[in-house]
ZALUM-264933 format. One line per 4 residues: number of its first residue (from 1); their letters; for each residue y, z, x of C-alpha. Coordinates in steps of 0.05 Angstrom, whole numbers, plus 32768, in hexadecimal, padded with zeros to 4 digits. Layout:
! ZALUM-264933
NUM = A = Y:Z:X; ...
This chain:
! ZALUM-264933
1 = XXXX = 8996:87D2:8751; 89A8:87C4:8799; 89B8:87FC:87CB; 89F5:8808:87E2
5 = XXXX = 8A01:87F5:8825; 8A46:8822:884D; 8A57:880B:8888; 8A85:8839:88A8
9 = XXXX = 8ABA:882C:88E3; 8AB1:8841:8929; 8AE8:8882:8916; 8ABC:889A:88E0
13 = XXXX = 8A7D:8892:8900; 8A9D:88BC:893B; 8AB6:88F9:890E; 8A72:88F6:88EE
17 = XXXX = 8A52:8902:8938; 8A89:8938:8945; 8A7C:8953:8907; 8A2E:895C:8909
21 = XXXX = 8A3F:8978:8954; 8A64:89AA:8936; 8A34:89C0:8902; 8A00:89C1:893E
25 = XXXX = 8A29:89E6:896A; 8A42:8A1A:8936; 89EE:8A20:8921; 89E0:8A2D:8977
29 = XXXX = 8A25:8A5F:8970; 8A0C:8A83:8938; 89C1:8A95:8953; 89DE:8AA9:8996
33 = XXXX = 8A13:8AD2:8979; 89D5:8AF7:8943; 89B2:8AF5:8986; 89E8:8B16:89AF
37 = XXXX = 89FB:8B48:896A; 89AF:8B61:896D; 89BB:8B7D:89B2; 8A01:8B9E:899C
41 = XXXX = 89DF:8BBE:896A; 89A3:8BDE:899C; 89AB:8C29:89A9; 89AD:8C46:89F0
45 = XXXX = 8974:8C61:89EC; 8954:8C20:89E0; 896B:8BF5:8A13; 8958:8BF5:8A5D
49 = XXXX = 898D:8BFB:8A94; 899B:8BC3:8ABA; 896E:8BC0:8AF0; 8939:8BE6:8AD3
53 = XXXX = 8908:8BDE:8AA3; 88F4:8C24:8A82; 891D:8C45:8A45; 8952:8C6E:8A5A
57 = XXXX = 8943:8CC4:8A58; 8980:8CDC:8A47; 899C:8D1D:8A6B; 89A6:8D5F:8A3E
61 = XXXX = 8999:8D3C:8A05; 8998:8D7F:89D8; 89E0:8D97:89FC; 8A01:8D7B:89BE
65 = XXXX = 89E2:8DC1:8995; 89FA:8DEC:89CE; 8A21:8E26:89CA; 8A67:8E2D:89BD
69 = XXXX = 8AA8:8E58:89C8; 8AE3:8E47:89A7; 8AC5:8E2B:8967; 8A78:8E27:894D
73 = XXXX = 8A4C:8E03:891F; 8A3F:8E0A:88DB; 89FE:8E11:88BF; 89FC:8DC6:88AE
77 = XXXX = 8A0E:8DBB:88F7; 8A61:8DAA:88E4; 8A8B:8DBD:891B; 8ABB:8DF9:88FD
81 = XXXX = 8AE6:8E2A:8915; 8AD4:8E6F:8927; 8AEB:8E88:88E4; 8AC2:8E4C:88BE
85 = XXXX = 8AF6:8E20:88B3; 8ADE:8DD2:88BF; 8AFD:8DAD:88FA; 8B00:8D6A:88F3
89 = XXXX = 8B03:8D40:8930; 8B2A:8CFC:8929; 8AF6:8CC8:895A; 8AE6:8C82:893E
93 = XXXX = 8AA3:8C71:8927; 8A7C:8C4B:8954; 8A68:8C15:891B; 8AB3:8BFD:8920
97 = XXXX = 8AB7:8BF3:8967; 8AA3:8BA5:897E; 8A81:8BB4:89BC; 8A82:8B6B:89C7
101 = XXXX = 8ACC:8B6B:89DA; 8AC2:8BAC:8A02; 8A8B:8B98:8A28; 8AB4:8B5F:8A3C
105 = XXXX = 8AF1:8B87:8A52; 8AB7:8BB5:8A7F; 8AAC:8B6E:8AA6; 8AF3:8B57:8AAB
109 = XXXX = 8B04:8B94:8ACF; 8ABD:8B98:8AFD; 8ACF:8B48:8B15; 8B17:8B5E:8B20
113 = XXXX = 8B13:8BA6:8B3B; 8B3F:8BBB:8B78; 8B33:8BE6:8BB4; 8B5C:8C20:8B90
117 = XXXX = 8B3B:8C1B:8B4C; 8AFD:8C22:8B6F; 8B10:8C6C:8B95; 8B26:8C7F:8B53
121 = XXXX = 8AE0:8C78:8B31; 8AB8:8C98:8B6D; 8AEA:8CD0:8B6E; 8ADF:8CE9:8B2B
125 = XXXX = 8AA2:8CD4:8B2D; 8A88:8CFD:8B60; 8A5D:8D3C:8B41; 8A61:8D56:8AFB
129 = XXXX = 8A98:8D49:8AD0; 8ABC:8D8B:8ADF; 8AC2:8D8A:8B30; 8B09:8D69:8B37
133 = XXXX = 8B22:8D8F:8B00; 8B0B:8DD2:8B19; 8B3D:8DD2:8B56; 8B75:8DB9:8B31
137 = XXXX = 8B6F:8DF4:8B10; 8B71:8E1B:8B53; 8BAF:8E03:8B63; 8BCD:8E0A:8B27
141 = XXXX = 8BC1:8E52:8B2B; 8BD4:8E5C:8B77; 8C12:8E35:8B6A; 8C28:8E58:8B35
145 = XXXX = 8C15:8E9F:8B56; 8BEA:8EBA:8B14; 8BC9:8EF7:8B16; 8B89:8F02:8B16
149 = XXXX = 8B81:8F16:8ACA; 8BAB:8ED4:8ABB; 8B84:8EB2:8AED; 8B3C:8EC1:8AC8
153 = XXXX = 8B5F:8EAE:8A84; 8B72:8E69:8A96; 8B33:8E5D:8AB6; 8B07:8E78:8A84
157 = XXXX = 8B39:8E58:8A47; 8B28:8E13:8A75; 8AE3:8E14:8A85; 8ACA:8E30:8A3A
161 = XXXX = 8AF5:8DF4:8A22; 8AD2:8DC7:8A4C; 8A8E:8DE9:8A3B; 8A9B:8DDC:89F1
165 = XXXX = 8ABB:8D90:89FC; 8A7B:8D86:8A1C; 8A50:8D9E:89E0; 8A7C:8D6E:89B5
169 = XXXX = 8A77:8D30:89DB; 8A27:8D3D:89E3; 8A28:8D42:8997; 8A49:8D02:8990
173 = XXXX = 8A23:8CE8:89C8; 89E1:8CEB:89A8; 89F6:8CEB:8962; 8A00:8C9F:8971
177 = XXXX = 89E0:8C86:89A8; 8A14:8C4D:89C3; 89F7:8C26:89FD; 8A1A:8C25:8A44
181 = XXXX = 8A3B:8BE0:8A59; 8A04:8BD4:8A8F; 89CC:8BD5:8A54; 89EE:8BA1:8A31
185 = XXXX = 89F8:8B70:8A68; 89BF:8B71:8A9B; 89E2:8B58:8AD7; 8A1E:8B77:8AD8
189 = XXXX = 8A36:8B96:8B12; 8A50:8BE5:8B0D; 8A7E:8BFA:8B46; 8A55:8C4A:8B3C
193 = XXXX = 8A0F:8C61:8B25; 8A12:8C66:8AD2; 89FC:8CA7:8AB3; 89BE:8CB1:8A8A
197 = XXXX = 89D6:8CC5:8A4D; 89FF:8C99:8A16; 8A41:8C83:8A27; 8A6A:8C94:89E4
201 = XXXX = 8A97:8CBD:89E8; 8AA5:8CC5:8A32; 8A97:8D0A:8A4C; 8ACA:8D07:8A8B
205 = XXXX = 8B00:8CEB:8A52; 8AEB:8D24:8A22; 8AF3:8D5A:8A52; 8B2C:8D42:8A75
209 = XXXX = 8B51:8D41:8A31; 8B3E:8D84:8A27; 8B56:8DA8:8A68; 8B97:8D7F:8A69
213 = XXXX = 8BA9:8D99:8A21; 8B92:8DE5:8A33; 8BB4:8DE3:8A7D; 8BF6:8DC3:8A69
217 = XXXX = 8BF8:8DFE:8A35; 8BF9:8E34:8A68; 8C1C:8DFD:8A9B; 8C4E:8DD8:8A73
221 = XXXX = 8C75:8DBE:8AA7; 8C37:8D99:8ACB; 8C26:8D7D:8A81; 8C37:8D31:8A9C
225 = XXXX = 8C15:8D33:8AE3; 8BD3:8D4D:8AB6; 8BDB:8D21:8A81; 8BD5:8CEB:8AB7
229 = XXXX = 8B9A:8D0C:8AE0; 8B75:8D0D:8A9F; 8B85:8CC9:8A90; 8B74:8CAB:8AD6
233 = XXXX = 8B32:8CDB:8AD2; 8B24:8CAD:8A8E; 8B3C:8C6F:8AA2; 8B0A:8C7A:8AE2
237 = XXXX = 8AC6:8C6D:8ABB; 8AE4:8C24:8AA6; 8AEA:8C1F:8AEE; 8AAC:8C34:8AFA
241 = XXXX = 8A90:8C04:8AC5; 8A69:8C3E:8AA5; 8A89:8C40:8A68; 8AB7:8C0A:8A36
245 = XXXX = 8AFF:8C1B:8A32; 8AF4:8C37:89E8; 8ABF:8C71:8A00; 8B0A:8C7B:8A31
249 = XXXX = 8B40:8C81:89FE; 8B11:8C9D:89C9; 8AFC:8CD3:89F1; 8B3E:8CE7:8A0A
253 = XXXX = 8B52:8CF6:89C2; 8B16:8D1B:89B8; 8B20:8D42:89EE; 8B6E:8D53:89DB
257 = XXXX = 8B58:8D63:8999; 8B29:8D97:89AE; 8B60:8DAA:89E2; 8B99:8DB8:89AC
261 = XXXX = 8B5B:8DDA:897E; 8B4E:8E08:89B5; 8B9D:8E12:89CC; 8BA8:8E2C:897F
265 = XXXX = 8B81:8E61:8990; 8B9C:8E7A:89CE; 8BE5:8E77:89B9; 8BD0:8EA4:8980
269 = XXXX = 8BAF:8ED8:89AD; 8BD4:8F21:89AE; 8BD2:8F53:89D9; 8BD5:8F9F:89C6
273 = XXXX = 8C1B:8FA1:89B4; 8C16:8F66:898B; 8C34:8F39:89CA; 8C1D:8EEE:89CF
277 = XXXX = 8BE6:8EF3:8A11; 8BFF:8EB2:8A33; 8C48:8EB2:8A48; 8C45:8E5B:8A61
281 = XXXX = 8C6B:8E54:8AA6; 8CAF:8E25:8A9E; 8CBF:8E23:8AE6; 8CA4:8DDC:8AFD
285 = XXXX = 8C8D:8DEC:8B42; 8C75:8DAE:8B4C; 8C1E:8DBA:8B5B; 8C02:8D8C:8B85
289 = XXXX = 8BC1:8D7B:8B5A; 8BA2:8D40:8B7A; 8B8E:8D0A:8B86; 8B9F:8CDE:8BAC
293 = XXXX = 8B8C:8CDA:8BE3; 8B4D:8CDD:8BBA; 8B1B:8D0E:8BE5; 8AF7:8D3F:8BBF
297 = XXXX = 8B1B:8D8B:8BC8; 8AD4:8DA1:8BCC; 8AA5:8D80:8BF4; 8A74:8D61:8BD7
301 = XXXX = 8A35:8D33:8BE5; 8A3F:8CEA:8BD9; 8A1C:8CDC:8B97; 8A45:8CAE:8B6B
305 = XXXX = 8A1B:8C6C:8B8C; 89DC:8C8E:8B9D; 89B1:8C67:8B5B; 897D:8C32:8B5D
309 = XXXX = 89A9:8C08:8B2B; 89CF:8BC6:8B3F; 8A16:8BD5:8B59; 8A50:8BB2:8B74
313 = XXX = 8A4E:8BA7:8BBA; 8A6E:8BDB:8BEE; 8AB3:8BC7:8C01
């Protein structure tokens, strides 16, 4: 029996070209993306910084079992409330999050970053987490004319907030290990040194969540101006290029979770005649909190660039 012989016109032999392309093509598209998925899936502490070539020691790497003062653990380690009720905190799992997308949002805003965006992530960047906040709550205070008792209250209601937001998001931190954008692309330029330790969730969005929930409850009227500090202290580590916009809005919730936890508590607080402690100001006298113009209320040595890792240029 003779073989069939097909000859086929110049249109079909063209789709068939097209068409093997395309198989070729999607073969190349799906090792790169496996390729690409691999080093998504890589834990901070497995990847090297960019511009180095040693694994990462992270700092306080044990502050996520640290004491606490408005809640504690359980003896499975479960968050609860002092009475040993479980608090559950609403953050998304990092499994769900494509890091992909995020990484690519870290780079879009690095190649387009402005001379403003930049003083906003070296200002909040500068020292620990806590410095910028600490004088805002200074001038809360002197603006308001509290008394010394009321003065210690707010400031210890803050700071032992902060304390135990910090505990959380060290927890979290550790618990799963999420790598910082500059591990997962080895070039890319950050406009501010990025901190050793995991990036999800953010700590400055955590905490800044956290003191704008406590100090709008004793300052109600300021409750807008510090909802926008804390978000502009969040927003500043995207800026920075230290962290993906979901370690941002994550860790804001966080931290105004653990915020409202933490008000609960105060409002329900008696003194000996069975009056609530806390009487919240309604006058709005208007406290200038800062910034702009963006210098630090305290001085403080210039330590937000001071890294051996590859950063944007000075403008």
């Amino acid at each position: 029996m003779k073989k069939a012989i097909y000859v086929y016109s110049s249109e079909v032999v063209e789709y068939i070209r097209f068409h093997n392309k395309n198989i070729q093509d999607a073969k190349i598209n799906k090792y790169n993306n496996q390729k690409e998925q691999k080093k998504f899936q890589k834990k901070w502490s497995q990847l090297p910084y960019a511009g180095e070539v040693e694994l990462p020691k992270g700092i306080d790497p044990t502050a996520g079992s640290g004491p606490l003062y408005f809640m504690k653990r359980s003896r499975g380690g479960e968050f609860v409330s002092l009475d040993g009720k479980n608090i559950r905190f609403t953050i998304q799992h990092p499994g769900n999050i494509d890091f992909c997308k995020e990484l690519s949002i870290v780079k879009d805003v690095l190649n387009n970053i402005t001379l403003q965006q930049r003083k906003i992530a070296e200002y909040w960047g500068e020292g620990p987490a806590t410095k910028q906040w600490t004088p805002i709550i200074d001038r809360l205070l002197d603006t308001y004319e509290f008394t010394p008792v009321q003065s210690a209250r707010v400031l210890a209601a803050v700071q032992a907030g902060i304390s135990d937001a910090f505990v959380i998001t060290w927890y979290y931190k550790y618990l799963w290990d999420v790598p910082r954008p500059n591990q997962l692309d080895k070039k890319l330029l950050t406009a501010i040194c990025t901190p050793k330790f995991p990036a999800y969730p953010s700590g400055h969005s955590v905490i800044s969540g956290t003191a704008e929930v406590i100090l709008s409850y004793f300052f109600p009227p300021e409750a807008e101006r510090l909802k926008k500090l804390a978000e502009e202290n969040s927003i500043s580590r995207l800026y920075g290029g230290v962290h993906f916009s979901v370690d941002l809005s994550e860790g804001l919730r966080l931290g105004r979770q653990i915020g409202r936890f933490i008000v609960d508590i105060l409002r329900n607080q008696l003194d000996s005649n069975r009056n609530p402690i806390d009487i919240p100001v309604k006058q709005d006298l208007y406290a200038n909190l800062n910034p702009p113009p963006y210098d630090q209320v305290i001085p403080y040595p210039a330590r937000v660039r001071a890294c051996d890792l590859p950063l944007l240029p000075e403008e």
